[in-house]
FITIBA-156419 format. One record per residue: x, y, z of N, C-alpha, C in turn. Coordinates in steps of 0.05 Angstrom, whole numbers. Layout:
<node <X Y Z> <X Y Z> <X Y Z>>
...
! end
This chain:
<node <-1700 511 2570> <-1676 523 2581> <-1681 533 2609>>
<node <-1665 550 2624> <-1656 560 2648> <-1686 576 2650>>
<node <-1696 591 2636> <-1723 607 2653> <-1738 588 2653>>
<node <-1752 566 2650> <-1774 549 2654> <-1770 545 2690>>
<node <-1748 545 2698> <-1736 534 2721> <-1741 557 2746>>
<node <-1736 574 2730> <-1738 603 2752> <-1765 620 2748>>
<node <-1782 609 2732> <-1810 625 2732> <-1832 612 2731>>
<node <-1852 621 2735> <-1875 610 2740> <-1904 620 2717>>
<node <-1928 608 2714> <-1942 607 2691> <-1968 605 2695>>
<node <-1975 618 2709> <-2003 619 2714> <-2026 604 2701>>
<node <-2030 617 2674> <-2033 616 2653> <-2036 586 2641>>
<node <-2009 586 2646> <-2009 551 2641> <-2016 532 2658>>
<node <-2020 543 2682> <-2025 521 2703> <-2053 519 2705>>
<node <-2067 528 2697> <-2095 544 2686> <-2103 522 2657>>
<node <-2087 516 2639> <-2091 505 2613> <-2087 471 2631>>
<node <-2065 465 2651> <-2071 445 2652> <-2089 428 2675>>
<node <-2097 438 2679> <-2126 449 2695> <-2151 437 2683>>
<node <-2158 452 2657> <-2175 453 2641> <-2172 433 2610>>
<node <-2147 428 2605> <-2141 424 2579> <-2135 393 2585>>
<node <-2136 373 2575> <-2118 350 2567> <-2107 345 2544>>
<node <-2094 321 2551> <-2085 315 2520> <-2104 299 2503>>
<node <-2103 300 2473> <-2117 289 2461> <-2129 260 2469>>
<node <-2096 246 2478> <-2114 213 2480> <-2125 214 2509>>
<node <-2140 227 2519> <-2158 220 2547> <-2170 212 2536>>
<node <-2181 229 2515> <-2217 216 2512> <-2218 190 2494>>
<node <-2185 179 2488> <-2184 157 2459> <-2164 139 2473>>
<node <-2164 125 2497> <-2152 107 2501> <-2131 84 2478>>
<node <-2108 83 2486> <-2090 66 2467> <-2084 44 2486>>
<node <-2078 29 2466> <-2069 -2 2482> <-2036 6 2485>>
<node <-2025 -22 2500> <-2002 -20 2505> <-1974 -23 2481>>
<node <-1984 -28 2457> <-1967 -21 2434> <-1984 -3 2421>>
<node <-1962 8 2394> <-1961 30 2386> <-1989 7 2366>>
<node <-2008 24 2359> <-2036 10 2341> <-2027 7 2316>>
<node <-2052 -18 2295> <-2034 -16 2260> <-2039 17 2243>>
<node <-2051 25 2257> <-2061 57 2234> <-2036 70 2241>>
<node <-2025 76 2265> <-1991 83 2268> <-1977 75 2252>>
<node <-1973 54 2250> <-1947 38 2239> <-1954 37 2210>>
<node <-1976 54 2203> <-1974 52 2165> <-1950 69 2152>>
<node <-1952 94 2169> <-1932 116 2150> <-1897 109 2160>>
<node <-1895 91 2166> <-1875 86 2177> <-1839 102 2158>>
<node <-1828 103 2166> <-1807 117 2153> <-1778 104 2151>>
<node <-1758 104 2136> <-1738 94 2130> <-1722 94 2165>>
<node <-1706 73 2168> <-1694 73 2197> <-1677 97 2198>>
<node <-1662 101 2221> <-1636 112 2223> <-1622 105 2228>>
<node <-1597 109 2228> <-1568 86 2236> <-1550 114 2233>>
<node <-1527 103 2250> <-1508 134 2255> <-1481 122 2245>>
<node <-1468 129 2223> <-1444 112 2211> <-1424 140 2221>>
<node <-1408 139 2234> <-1382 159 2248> <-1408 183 2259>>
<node <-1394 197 2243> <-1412 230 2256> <-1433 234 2246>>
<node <-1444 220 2227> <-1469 227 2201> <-1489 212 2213>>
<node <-1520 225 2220> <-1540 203 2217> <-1542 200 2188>>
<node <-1554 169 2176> <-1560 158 2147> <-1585 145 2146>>
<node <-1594 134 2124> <-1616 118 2128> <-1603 92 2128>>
<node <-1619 71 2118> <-1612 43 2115> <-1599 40 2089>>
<node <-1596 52 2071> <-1586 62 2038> <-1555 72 2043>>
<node <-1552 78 2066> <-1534 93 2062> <-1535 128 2055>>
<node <-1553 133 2052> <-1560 164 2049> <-1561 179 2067>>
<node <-1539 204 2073> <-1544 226 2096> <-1574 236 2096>>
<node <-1572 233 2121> <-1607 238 2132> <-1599 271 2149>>
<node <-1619 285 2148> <-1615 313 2157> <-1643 323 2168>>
<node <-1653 316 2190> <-1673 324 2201> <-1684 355 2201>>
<node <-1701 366 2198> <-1717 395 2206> <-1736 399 2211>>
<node <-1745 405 2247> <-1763 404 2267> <-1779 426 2273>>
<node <-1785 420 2296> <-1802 436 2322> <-1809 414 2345>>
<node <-1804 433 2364> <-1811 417 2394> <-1828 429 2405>>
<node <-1845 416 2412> <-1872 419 2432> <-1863 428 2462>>
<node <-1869 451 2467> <-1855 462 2492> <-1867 435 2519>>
<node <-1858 446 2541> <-1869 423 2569> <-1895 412 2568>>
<node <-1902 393 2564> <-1927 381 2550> <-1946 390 2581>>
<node <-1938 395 2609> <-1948 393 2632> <-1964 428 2634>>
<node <-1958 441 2619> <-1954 476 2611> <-1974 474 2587>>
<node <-1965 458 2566> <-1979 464 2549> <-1992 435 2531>>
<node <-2007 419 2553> <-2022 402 2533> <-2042 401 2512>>
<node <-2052 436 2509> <-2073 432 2489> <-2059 430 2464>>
<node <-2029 442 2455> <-2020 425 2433> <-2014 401 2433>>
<node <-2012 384 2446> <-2001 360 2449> <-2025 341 2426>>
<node <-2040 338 2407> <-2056 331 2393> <-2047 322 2359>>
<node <-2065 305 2353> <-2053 289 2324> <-2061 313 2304>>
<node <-2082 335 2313> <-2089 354 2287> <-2060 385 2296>>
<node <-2051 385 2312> <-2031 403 2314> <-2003 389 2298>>
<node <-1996 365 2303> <-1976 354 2284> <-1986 352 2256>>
<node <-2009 340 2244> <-2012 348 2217> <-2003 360 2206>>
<node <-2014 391 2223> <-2009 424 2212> <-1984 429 2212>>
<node <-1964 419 2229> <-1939 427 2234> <-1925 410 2205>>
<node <-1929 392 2205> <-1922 368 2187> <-1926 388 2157>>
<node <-1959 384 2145> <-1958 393 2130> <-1969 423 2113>>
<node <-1962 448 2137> <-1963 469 2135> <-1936 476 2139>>
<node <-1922 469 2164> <-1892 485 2158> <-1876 463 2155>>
<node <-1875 442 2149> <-1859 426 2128> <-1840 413 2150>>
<node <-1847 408 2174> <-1833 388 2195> <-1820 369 2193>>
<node <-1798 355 2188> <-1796 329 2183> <-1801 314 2212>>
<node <-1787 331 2232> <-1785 311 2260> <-1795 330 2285>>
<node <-1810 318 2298> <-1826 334 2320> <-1806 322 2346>>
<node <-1811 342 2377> <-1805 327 2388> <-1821 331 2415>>
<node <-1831 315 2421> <-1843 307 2455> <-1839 316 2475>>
<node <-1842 345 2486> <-1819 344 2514> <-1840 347 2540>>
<node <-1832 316 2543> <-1844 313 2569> <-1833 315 2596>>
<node <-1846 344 2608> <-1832 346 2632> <-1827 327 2654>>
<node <-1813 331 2666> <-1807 310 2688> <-1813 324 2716>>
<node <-1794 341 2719> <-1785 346 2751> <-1815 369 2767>>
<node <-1823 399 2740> <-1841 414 2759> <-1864 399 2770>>
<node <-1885 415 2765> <-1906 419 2783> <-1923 416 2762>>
<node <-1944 391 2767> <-1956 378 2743> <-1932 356 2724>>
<node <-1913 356 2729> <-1893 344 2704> <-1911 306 2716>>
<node <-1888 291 2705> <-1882 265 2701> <-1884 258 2733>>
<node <-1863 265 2738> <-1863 250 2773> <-1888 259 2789>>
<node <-1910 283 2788> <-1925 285 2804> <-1956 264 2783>>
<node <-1952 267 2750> <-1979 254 2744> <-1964 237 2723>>
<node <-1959 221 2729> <-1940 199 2696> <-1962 194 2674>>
<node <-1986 189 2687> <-2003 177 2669> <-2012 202 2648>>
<node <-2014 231 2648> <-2019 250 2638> <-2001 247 2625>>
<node <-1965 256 2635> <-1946 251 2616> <-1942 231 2594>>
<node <-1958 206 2596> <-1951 183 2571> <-1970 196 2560>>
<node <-1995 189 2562> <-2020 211 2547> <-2005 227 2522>>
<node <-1998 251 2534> <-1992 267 2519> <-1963 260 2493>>
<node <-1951 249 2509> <-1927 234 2493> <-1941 224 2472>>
<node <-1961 196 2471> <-1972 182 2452> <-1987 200 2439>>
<node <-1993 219 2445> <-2010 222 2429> <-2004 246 2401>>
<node <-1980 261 2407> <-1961 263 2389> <-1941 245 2377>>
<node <-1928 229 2384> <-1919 201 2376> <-1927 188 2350>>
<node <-1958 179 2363> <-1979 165 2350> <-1983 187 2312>>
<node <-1985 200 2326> <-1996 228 2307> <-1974 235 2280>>
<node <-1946 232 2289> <-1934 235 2286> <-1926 222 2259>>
<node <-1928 186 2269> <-1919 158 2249> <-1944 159 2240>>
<node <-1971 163 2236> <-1996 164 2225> <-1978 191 2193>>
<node <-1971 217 2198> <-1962 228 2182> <-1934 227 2172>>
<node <-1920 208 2188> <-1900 198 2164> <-1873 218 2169>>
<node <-1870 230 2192> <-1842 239 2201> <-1833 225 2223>>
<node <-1807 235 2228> <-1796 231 2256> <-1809 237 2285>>
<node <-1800 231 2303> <-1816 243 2324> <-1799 231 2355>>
<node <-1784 258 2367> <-1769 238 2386> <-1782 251 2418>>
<node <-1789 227 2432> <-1791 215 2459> <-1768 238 2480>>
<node <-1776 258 2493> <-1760 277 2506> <-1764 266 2536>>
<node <-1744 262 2554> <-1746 263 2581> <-1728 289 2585>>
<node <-1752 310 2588> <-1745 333 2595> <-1745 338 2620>>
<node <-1716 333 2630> <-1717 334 2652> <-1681 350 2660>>
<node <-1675 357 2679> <-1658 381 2688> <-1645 362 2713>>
<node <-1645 340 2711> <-1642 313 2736> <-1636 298 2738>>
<node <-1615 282 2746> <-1615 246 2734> <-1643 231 2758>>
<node <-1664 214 2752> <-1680 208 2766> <-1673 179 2741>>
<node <-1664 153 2752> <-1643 143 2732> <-1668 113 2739>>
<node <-1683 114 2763> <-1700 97 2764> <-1730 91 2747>>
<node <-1735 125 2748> <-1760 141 2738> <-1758 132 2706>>
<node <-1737 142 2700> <-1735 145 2666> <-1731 119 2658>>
<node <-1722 94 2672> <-1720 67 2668> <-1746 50 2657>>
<node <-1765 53 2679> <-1788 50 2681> <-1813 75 2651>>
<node <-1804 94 2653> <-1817 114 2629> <-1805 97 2600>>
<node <-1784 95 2600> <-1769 83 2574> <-1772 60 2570>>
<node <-1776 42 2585> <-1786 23 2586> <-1813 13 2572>>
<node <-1830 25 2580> <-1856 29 2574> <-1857 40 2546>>
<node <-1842 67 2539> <-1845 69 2507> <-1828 53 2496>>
<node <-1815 39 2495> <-1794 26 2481> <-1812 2 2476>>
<node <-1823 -5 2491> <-1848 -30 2498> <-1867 -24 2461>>
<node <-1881 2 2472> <-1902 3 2458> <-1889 4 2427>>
<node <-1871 19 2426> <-1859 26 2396> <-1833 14 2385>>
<node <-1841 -8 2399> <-1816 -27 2393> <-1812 -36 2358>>
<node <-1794 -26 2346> <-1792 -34 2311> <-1801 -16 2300>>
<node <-1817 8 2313> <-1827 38 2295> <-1804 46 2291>>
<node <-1793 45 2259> <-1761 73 2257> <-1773 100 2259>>
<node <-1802 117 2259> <-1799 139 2271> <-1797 150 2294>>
<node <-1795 133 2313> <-1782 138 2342> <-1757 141 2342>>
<node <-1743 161 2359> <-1720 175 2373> <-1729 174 2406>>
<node <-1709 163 2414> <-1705 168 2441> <-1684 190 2451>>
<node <-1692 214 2467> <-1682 230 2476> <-1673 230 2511>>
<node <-1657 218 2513> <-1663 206 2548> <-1652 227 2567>>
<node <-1642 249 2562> <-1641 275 2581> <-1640 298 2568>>
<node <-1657 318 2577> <-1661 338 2558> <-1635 355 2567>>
<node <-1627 365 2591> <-1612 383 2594> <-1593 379 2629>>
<node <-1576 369 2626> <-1557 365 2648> <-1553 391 2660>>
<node <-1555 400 2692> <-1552 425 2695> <-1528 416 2711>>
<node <-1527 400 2738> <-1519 403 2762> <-1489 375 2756>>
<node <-1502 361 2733> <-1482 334 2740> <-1460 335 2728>>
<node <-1445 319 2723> <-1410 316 2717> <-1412 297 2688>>
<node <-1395 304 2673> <-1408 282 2647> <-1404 255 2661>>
<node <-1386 246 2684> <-1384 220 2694> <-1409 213 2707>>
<node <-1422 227 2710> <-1448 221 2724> <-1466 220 2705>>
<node <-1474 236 2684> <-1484 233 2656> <-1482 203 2649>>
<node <-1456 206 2639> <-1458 182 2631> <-1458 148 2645>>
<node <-1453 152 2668> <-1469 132 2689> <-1496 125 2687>>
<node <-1513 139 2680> <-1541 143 2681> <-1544 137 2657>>
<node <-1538 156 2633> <-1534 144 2600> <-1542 121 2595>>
<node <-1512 104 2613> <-1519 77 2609> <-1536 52 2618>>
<node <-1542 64 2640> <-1570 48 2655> <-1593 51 2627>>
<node <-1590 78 2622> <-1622 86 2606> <-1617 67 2581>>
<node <-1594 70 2564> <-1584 60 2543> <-1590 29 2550>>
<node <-1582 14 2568> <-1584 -18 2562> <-1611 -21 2567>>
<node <-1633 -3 2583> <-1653 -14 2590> <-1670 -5 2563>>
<node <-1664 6 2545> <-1678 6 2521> <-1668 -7 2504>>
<node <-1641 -16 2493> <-1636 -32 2488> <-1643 -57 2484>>
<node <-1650 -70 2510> <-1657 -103 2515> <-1692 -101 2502>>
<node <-1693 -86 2499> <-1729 -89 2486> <-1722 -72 2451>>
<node <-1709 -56 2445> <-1708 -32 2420> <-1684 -31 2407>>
<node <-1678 -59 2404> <-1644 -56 2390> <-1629 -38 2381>>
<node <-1651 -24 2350> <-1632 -8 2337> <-1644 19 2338>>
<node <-1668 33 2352> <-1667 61 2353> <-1653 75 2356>>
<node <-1648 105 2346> <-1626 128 2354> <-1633 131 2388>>
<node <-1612 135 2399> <-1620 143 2425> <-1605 172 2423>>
<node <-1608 194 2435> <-1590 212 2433> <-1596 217 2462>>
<node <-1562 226 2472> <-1554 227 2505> <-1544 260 2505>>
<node <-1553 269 2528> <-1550 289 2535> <-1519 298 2543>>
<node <-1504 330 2546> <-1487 334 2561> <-1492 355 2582>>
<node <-1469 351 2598> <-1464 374 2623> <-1466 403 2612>>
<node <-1484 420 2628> <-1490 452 2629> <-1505 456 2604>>
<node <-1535 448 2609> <-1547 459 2593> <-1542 443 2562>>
<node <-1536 424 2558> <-1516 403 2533> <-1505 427 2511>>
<node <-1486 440 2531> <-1459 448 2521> <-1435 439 2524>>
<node <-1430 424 2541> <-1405 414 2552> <-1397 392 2526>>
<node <-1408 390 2502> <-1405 363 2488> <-1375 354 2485>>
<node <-1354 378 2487> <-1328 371 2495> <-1316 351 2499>>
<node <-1335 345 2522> <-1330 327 2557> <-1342 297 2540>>
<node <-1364 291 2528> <-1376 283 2520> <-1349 261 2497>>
<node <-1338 283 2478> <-1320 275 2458> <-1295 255 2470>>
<node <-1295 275 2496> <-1262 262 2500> <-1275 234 2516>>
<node <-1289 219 2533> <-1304 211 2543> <-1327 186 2529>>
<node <-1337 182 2501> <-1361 170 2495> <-1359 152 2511>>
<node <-1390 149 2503> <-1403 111 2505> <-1394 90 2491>>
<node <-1382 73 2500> <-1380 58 2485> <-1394 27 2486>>
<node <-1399 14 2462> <-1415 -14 2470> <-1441 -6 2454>>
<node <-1450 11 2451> <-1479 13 2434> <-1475 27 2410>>
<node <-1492 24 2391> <-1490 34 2364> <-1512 52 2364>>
<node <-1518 62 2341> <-1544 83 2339> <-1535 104 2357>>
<node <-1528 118 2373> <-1524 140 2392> <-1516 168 2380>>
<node <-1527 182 2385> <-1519 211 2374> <-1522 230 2401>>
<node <-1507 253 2405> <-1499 265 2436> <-1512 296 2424>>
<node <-1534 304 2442> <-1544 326 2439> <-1531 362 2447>>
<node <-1528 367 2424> <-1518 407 2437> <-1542 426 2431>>
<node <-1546 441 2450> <-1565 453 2449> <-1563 494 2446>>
<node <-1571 496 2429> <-1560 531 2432> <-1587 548 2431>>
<node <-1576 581 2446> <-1598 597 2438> <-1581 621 2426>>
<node <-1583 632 2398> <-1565 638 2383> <-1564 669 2396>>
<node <-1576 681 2406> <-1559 709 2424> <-1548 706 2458>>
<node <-1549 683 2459> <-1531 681 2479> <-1506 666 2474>>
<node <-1509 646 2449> <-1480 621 2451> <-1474 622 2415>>
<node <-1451 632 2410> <-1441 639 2395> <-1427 616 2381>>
<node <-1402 634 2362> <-1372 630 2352> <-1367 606 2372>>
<node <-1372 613 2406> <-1348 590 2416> <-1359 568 2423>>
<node <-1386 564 2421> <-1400 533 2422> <-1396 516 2396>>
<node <-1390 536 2366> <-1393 526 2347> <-1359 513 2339>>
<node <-1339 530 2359> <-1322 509 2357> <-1314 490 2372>>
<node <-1328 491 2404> <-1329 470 2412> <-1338 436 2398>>
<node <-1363 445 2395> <-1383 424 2377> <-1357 420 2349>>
<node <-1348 432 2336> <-1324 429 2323> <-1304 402 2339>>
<node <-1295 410 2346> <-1275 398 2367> <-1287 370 2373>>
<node <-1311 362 2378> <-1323 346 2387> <-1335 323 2357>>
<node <-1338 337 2340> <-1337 333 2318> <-1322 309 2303>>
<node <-1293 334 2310> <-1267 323 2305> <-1258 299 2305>>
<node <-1270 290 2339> <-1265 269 2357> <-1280 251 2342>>
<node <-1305 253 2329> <-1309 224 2318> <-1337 233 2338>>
<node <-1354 248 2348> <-1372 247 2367> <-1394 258 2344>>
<node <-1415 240 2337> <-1442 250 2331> <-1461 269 2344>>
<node <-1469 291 2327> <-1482 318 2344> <-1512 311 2333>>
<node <-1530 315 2347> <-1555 320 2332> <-1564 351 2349>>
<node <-1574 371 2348> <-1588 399 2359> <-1620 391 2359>>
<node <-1626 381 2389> <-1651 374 2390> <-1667 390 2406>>
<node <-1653 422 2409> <-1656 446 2417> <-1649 457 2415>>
<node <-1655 483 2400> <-1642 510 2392> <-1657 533 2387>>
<node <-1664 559 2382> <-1673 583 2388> <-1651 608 2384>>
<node <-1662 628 2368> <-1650 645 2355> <-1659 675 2376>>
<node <-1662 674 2402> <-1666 689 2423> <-1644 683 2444>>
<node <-1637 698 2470> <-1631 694 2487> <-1635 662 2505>>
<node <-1611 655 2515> <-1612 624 2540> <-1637 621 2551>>
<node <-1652 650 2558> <-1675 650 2578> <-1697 641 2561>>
<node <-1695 642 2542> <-1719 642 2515> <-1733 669 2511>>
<node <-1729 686 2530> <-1737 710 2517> <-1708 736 2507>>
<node <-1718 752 2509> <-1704 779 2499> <-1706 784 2474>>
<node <-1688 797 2458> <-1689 793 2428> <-1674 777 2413>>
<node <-1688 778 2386> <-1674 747 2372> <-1656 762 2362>>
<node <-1640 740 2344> <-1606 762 2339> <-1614 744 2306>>
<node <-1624 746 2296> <-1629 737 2260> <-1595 731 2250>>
<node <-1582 746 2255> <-1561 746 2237> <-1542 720 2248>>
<node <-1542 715 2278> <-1514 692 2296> <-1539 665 2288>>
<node <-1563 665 2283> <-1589 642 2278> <-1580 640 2258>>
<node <-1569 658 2222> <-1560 650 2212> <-1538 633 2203>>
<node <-1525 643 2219> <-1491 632 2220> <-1491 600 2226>>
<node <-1509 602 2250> <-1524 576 2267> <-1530 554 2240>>
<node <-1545 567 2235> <-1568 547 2206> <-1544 540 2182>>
<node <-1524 562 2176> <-1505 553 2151> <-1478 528 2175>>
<node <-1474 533 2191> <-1463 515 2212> <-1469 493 2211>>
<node <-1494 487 2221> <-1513 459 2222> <-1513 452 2189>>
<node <-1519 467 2172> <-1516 453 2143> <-1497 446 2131>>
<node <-1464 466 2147> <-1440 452 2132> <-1439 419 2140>>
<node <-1445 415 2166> <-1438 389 2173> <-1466 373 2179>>
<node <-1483 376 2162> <-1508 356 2160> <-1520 343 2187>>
<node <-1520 369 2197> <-1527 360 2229> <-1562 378 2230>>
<node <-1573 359 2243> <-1605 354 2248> <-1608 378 2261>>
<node <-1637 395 2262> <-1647 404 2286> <-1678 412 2297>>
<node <-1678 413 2319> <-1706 418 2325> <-1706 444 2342>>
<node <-1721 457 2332> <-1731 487 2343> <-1745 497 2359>>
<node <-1753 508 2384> <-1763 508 2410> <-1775 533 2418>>
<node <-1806 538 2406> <-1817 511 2425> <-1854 520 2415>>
<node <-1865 501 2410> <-1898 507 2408> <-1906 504 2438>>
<node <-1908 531 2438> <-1923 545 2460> <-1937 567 2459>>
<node <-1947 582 2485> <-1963 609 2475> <-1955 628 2503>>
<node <-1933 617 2517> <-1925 637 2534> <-1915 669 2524>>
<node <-1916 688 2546> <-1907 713 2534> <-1877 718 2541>>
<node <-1859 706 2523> <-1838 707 2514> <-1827 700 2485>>
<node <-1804 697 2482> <-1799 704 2451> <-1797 676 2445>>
<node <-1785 665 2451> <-1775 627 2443> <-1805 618 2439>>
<node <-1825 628 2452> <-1858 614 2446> <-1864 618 2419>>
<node <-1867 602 2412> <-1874 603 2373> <-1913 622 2374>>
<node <-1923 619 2395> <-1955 621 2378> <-1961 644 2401>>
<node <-1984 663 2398> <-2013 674 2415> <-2029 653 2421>>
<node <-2037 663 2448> <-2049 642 2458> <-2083 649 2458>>
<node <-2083 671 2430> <-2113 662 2412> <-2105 638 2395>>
<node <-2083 634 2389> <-2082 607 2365> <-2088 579 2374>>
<node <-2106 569 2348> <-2121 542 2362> <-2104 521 2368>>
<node <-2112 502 2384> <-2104 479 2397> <-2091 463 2374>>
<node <-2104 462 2357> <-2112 438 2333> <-2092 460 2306>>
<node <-2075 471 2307> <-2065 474 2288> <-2070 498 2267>>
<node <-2078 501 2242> <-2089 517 2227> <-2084 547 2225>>
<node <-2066 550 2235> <-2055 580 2243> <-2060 598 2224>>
<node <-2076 628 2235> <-2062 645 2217> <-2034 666 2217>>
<node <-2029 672 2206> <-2009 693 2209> <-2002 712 2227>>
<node <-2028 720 2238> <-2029 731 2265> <-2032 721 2298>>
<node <-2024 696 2278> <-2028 672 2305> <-2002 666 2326>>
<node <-1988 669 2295> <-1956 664 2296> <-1935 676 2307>>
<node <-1918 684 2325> <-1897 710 2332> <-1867 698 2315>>
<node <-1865 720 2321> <-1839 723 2294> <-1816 705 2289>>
<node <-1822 693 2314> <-1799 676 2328> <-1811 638 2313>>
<node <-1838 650 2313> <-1841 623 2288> <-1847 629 2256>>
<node <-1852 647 2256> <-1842 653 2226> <-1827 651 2213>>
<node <-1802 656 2229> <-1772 646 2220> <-1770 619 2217>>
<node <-1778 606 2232> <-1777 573 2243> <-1787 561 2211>>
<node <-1808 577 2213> <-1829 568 2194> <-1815 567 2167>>
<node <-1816 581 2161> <-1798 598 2135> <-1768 577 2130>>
<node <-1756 573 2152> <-1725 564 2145> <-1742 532 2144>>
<node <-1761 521 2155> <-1773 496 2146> <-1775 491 2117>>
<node <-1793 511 2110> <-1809 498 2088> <-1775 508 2071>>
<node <-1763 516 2075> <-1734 528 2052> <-1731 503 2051>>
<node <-1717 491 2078> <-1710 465 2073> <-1728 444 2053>>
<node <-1747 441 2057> <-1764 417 2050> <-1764 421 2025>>
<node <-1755 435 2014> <-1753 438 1982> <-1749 418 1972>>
! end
C-alpha cells in the first residue's frame, strides 16, 4: 500500500545487501522443472462471478503474501512456503515482486525472477496456489510484457499459477488500466491460454466500480482485484465491490490487512471481521499482507524469526496470529 511509497528501510536495504534469494545458489532452467509439476493442482476457470475448478466446484482461496521480495528476500525460499503451507494452512501464496523502488525489478530483473521462482517453484512442489505479483504502482506496459512473458514461458500448463499483472493503480484512469490490461492479457495469452489472470483497478484497486461498468472483454479466466485495509476502508468499499458484483464483475482480494491503508496503526479485529464474513458470503478468495519483519503492524513476523520458516510464537506479531488462526479455521 501507500507507506511502502513514502518511507524508507534501512534495515531492509541492509537484508538485500546481504541476503538472496534461495535460487542463486540453485540455478533453474528456462521451464518450470518435473519435481514442480508433481503437486500440481486442479485448474481454475471463472464461470460469472465464482472462481471453480474444472468439476465445476466453487473454489475459495486462503493466503499470505510475501511482502516486496527487493526488502525482503530472505523469505523468498521453498522452506518458508512449506511452513506457511503446512503450519498455517495456506492454500495460495503470493509473489510480490517489486517493480518501480530501489533494488526492485527495473533496477535488478534478474534478482526479481530469482526470487519469484523460487517461491513459485516451492510453491507447486507443495501443492497450493501461488500467484505471480507485478507489484508495481505504474503502468511500465513494455517491462511487464517482457517479465510475463518469460513466466508464462516457464509455467506454461502449471494450474498453480495466477497471474497478477498490476498490483495497485495509483495515478491512472481505468481507461488507461485497461489499455495496458490488455497488452499484458494478450501477451500472456498467446503462450498460457487458460490461466487466471487477475487485473488491477484505479486508486489503490478500489475503484472496481469503474472496472464493472467498463470490463474486458475477449478473454476468459479473468478476475479484477479489490484490495482493503480493514481500519481504514469500510461499509463503503464493501458496497461498492457489491455493486460491482452485481454487474456480473469477478472479485478476487489479493490484498487485504486488518490495520490502517499505511499498514501500520492499530488493527480494528471487529471491521477484519465483518471483512472475513463479507468475503465468505460471496466465496470470494483472499490473500493477507504481508511476510515481512518491518516495524509496523501489516508485517506478519520479528525480524529474530528465521528465514526458513518454523516460527515460534514469539516470532509472530499479532497481526499474524490472526492471519494465522482465520487460516487454519478455514482449512478445516
Amino acid at each position: 500500500m501507500k507507506h511502502l511509497l513514502s518511507k524508507t528501510c534501512i534495515g531492509c536495504a541492509l537484508l538485500v545487501l546481504l541476503m538472496g534469494c534461495a535460487s542463486k545458489t540453485e540455478k533453474k532452467a528456462d521451464t518450470a522443472d518435473d519435481s514442480a509439476r508433481k503437486q500440481e493442482v486442479p485448474a481454475l476457470v471463472v464461470k460469472g462471478t465464482q472462481l471453480m475448478n474444472e468439476k465445476g466446484d466453487t473454489v475459495v482461496l486462503h493466503g499470505v503474501s510475501y511482502g516486496w521480495h527487493q526488502f525482503w528476500p530472505r523469505f523468498y525460499n521453498a522452506s518458508s512456503v512449506a511452513w506457511l503451507v503446512k503450519d498455517w494452512g495456506a492454500e495460495v501464496l503470493r509473489a510480490s515482486m517489486g517493480v518501480e523502488l530501489e533494488g526492485a525489478y527495473i533496477d535488478d530483473p534478474q534478482k526479481g525472477v530469482e526470487c519469484v521462482q523460487a517461491v513459485v517453484d516451492a510453491a507447486i512442489a507443495n501443492g497450493v496456489y501461488v500467484i505471480i505479483d507485478w507489484h508495481s504502482h505504474g503502468i511500465r506496459t513494455e517491462e511487464a510484457k517482457g517479465f510475463f512473458t518469460q513466466m508464462a514461458t516457464r509455467y506454461k500448463g502449471v494450474p498453480n499459477v495466477i497471474y497478477e499483472i498490476f498490483n495497485e493503480p495509483v495515478e491512472d484512469s481505468w481507461e488507461q488500466v485497461k489499455a495496458y490490461s490488455e497488452e499484458v492479457i494478450k501477451t500472456i495469452r498467446a503462450i498460457e491460454p487458460d490461466a487466471l489472470i487477475l487485473v488491477g483497478c484505479p486508486h489503490w484497486d478500489q475503484d472496481i466500480h469503474l472496472a464493472a461498468d467498463s470490463p474486458i472483454t475477449g478473454y476468459k479466466n479473468l478476475m479484477y482485484t479489490l484490495h482493503f485495509y480493514a481500519n481504514t476502508h469500510g461499509q463503503w468499499l464493501r458496497e461498492r465491490a457489491d455493486y460491482a458484483l452485481g454487474k456480473g464483475l469477478p472479485i478476487f482480494v489479493s490484498e487485504c490487512a486488518g490495520m490502517e491503508a499505511s499498514g501500520d496503526g492499530p488493527l480494528n479485529p471487529e471491521e477484519w471481521s465483518l471483512w472475513v464474513d463479507w468475503m465468505r458470503s460471496h466465496s470470494i478468495s483472499w490473500v493477507a499482507w504481508s511476510i515481512s519483519d518491518k516495524d509496523e503492524t501489516c508485517s506478519m513476523l520479528y525480524p529474530k524469526a528465521s528465514s526458513e520458516g518454523n516460527w515460534k510464537d514469539d516470532d509472530v506479531k499479532e497481526w499474524g496470529h490472526m492471519v494465522r488462526q482465520e487460516l487454519k479455521k478455514v482449512r478445516r
